[in-house]
C-alpha positions as CSV (number, residue, x, y, z in Angstrom):
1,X,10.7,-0.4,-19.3
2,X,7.9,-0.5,-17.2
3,X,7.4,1.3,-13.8
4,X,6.2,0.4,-10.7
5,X,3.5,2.9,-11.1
6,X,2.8,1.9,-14.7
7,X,2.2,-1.8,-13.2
8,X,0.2,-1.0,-9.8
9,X,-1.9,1.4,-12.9
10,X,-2.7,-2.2,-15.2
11,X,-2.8,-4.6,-12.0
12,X,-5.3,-2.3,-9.6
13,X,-7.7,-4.6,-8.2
14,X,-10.1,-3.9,-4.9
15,X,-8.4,-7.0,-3.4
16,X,-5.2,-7.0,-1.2
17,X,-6.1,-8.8,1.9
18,X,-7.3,-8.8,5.8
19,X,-3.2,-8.7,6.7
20,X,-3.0,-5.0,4.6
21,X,-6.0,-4.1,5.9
22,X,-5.0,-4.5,9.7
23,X,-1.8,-3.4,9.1
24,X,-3.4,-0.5,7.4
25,X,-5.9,0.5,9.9
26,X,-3.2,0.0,12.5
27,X,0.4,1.4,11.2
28,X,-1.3,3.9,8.6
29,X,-4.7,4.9,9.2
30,X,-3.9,4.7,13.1
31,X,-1.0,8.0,12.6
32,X,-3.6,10.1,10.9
33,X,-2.3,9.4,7.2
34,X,-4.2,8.2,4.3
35,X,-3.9,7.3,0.4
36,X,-0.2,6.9,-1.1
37,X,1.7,9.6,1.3
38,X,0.4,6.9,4.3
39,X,1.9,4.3,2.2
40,X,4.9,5.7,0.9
41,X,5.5,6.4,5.2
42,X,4.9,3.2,6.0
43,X,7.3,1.9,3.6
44,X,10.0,4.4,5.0
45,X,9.4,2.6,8.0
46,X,9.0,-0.6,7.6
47,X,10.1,-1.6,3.8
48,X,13.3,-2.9,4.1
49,X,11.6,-6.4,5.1
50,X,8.3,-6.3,2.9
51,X,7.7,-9.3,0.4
52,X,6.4,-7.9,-3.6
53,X,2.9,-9.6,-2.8
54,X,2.3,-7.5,0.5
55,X,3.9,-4.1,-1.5
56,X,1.5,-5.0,-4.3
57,X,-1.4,-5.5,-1.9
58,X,-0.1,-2.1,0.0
59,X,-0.1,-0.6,-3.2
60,X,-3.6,-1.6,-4.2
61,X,-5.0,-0.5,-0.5
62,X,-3.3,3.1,-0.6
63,X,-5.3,3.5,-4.6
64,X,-8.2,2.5,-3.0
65,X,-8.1,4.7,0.1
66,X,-6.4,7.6,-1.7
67,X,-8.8,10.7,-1.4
């Protein structure tokens, strides 16, 4: 069976879209968190009503951003 992680890990792609970004810079980067702690918060948060296509692109923007 394949994770999530093990997916996000063979799918990673510099692409996820201006909607992640703002919401990024706004709900994430905005609270002073960063990488995949911001996004595991933000998904705490506000999960319960996110689509697979924006998790996938959150997912791709908190690799990307992950320092």
């Amino acid at each position: 069976m394949v994770t999530f992680s093990d997916y996000m890990k063979s799918h990673r792609t510099g692409h996820w879209g201006d909607d992640i970004q703002e919401r990024w810079d706004n709900r994430i980067k905005g609270q002073g968190l960063k990488g995949i702690e911001g996004a595991r918060a933000y998904l705490k948060r506000y999960g319960k009503s996110i689509g697979a296509p924006k998790c996938i692109g959150l997912a791709n923007c908190a690799y990307a951003h992950d320092d």
